[in-house]
N, C-alpha and C positions, 0 to 999 in steps of 0.2 A: 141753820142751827147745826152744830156738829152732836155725828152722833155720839152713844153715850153707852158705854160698856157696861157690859153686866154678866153674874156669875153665873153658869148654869151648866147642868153635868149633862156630856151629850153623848148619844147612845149612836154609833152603826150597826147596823145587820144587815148582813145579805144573805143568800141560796148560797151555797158553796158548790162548788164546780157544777154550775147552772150550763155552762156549756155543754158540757156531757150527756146533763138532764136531756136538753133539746135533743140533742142526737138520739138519746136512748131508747124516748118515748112519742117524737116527733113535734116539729116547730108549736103544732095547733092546740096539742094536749097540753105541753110542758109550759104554754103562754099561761092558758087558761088555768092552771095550777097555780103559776106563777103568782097570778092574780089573786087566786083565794088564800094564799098562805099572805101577801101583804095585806090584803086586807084582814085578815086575822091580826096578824100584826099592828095594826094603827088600831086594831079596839083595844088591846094591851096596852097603849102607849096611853091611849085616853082613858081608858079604867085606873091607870096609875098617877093621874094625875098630871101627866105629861103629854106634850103637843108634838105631832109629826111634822118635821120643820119642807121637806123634800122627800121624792120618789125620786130612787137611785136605778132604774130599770130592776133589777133582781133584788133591790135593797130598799133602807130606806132611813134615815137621820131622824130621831128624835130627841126632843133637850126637857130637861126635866127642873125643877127650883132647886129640886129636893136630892141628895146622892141617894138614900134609901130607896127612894122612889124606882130611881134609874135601876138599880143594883135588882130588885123583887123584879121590875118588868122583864130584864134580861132572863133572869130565871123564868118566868112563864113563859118566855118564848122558846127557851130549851123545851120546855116540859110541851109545848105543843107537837114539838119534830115529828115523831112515831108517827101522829096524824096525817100526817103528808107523806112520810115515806123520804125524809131528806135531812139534812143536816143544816146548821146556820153557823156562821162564824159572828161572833159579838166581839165590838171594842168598847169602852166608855171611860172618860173622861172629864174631871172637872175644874175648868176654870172659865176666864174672861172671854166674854164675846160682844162680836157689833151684829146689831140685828138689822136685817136688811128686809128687803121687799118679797119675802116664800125664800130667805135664807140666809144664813149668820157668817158671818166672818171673824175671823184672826187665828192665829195661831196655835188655839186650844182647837179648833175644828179641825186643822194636818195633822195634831196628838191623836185625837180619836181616832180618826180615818186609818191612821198606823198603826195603830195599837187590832184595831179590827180584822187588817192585812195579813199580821202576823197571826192571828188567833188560826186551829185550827180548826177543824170541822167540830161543830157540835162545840163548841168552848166558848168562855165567857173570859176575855181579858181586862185587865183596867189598870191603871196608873195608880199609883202613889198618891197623888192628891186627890181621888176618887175614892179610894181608899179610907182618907184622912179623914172625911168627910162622913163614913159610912157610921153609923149607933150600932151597937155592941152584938147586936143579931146578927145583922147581917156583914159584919167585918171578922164574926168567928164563921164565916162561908169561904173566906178568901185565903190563897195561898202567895207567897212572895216566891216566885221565880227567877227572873234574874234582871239584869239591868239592861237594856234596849238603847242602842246610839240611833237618833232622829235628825236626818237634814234639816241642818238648820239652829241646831241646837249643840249647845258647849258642851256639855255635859250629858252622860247618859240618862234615861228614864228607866226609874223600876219598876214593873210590869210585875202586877199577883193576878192570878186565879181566882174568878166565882166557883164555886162549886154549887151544885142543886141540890145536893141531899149529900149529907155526913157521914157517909162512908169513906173509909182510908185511899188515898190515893195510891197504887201498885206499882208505880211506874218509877219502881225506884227508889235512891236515895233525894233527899233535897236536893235541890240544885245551889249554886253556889257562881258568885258571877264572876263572870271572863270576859275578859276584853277579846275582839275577832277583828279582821280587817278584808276589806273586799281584791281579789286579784283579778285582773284581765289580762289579756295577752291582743295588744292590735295588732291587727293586720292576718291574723287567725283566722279560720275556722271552722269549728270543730261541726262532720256531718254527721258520723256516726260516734257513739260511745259505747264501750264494752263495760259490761259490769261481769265478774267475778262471787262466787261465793258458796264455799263448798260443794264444788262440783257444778253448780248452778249458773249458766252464764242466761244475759239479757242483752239484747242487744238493741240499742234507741236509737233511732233516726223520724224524716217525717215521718214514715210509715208507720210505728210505737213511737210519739209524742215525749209519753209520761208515764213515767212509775213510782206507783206510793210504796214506800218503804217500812216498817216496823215490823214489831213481834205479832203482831194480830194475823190472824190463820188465812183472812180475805186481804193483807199484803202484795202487792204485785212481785214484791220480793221481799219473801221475809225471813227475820233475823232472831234466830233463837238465842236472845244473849238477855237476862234482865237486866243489864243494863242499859237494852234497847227500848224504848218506849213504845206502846202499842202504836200510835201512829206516829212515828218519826221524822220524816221529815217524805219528800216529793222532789223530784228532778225531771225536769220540765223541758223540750224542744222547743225553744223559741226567739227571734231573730238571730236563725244563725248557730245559736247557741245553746250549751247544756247548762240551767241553773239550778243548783238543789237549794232549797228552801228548809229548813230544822223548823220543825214546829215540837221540838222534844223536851224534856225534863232536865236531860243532862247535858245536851248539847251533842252538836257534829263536830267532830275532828277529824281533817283533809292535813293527809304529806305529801306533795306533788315533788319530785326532784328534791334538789337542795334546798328550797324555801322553806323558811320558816312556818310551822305549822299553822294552820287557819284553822280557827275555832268559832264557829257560829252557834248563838242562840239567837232564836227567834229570829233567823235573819237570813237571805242568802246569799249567793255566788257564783259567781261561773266555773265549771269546770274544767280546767286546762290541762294539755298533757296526759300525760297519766301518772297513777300514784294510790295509795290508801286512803281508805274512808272508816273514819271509826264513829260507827253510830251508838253513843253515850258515853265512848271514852276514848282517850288517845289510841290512835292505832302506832302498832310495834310492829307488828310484821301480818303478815296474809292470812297464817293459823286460828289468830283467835277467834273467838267466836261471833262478835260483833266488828267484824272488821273486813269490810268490800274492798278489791281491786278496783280499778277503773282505769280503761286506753279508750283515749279519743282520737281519732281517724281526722286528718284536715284535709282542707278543700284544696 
């Protein structure tokens, strides 16, 4: 019998930087942590209505009938965090899936998954057609961000904001969408990178991995500019490689050399060469105030 597709809005959650966690508090503590915050998670999933399709080690997939449904769960699982001491990243989505034997397939399941990737700590992301889907409550919760390019997909996806409680968003102006494009350089590679900024240098290699960027005071480097968002984006050692990640409002803008400027939202990159980083706005030169240096050192 072939199977038979059906519509259902589907949620990921995971721990966010769970790696760290283990490190921080040690492999036996941060398991058993682990453990009690999903299982907290899957009663919210089943209190809502909704069924926990898969355990993602740190995470976990549930799919809901209902978009309401989905949208209010995400919210109570922000509203648990403080309880643990950790943050979650949410993505949710709604369209067609095949159900399978403890798990769903098609193409609306790599929407979520992406949409959840890009979300940052503590944030609730969701699609357009999740969105569409939401009643009049809970769609005055959400913000439209900007438009999101997905493997695989022609056309970009627009990506809004849950919010948990209706207070104004600080982090700026609206956003407004831009098209970005990804650079690499083969046969590169970059071991060390120098960051710049107002007298404040950082310097990444394996030894410092990763630094979170924004206006927020607990920043690994941070950036007194409002047009920076409190948490901005993350630039990350790994294979090789320096990637920054925008998880911002307004977006990152990188001038490397003569290329044309690369503008990311929600999305990242490799960092090549050296050049400016303008976290919320085009960078012009070194002075401003939201505006990093960056030299990266090759192998």
């Amino acid at each position: 019998m072939p199977s038979l597709e059906k519509p259902l809005a589907l949620l990921f959650v995971d721990i966010a930087d769970s790696t760290m966690l283990y490190e921080r508090i040690g492999n036996a503590t941060a398991a058993a942590l682990t453990q009690r915050v999903l299982a907290h998670l899957r009663r919210l999933v089943e209190e809502h209505r909704g069924g926990v399709i898969k355990s993602l080690g740190d995470g976990l997939l549930a799919a809901f009938p209902q978009c309401d449904d989905s949208a209010r769960t995400a919210c109570a699982m922000i509203d648990i965090q403080d309880q643990y001491g950790l943050r979650l990243r949410i993505g949710i989505h709604f369209g067609s899936v095949i159900e399978g034997v403890g798990d769903l397939y098609g193409d609306a399941c790599n929407v979520a998954a992406r949409v959840q990737q890009i979300a940052r700590p503590g944030e609730i992301l969701a699609t357009q057609a999740l969105v569409d889907g939401l009643s009049a409550d809970p769609r005055g919760r959400t913000k439209p961000l900007s438009n999101v390019t997905m493997k695989g997909k022609t056309a970009p996806i627009r990506v809004h904001q849950i919010r948990t409680v209706d207070d104004a968003d600080d982090d700026a102006i609206d956003s407004t969408t831009l098209g970005f494009s990804l650079v690499s350089e083969a046969g590169h590679r970059m071991v060390t990178l120098h960051l710049s900024y107002r007298g404040q240098d950082i310097t990444l290699s394996r030894a410092l991995p990763r630094v979170t960027i924004g206006r927020e005071d607990s920043s690994g480097l941070r950036i007194a500019s409002r047009q920076t968002s409190r948490q901005h984006a993350v630039i990350d050692f790994t294979r090789e490689s320096f990637v920054l990640t925008d998880h911002s409002t307004n977006g990152t803008f990188i001038r490397s050399g003569g290329s044309p400027p690369v503008v990311l939202r929600r999305d990242a990159t490799k960092l090549v060469g050296s050049g400016l980083i303008g976290f919320g706005a085009e960078a012009l030169d070194e002075g401003q105030d939201h505006v990093v240096a960056f030299r990266g050192e090759l192998a």
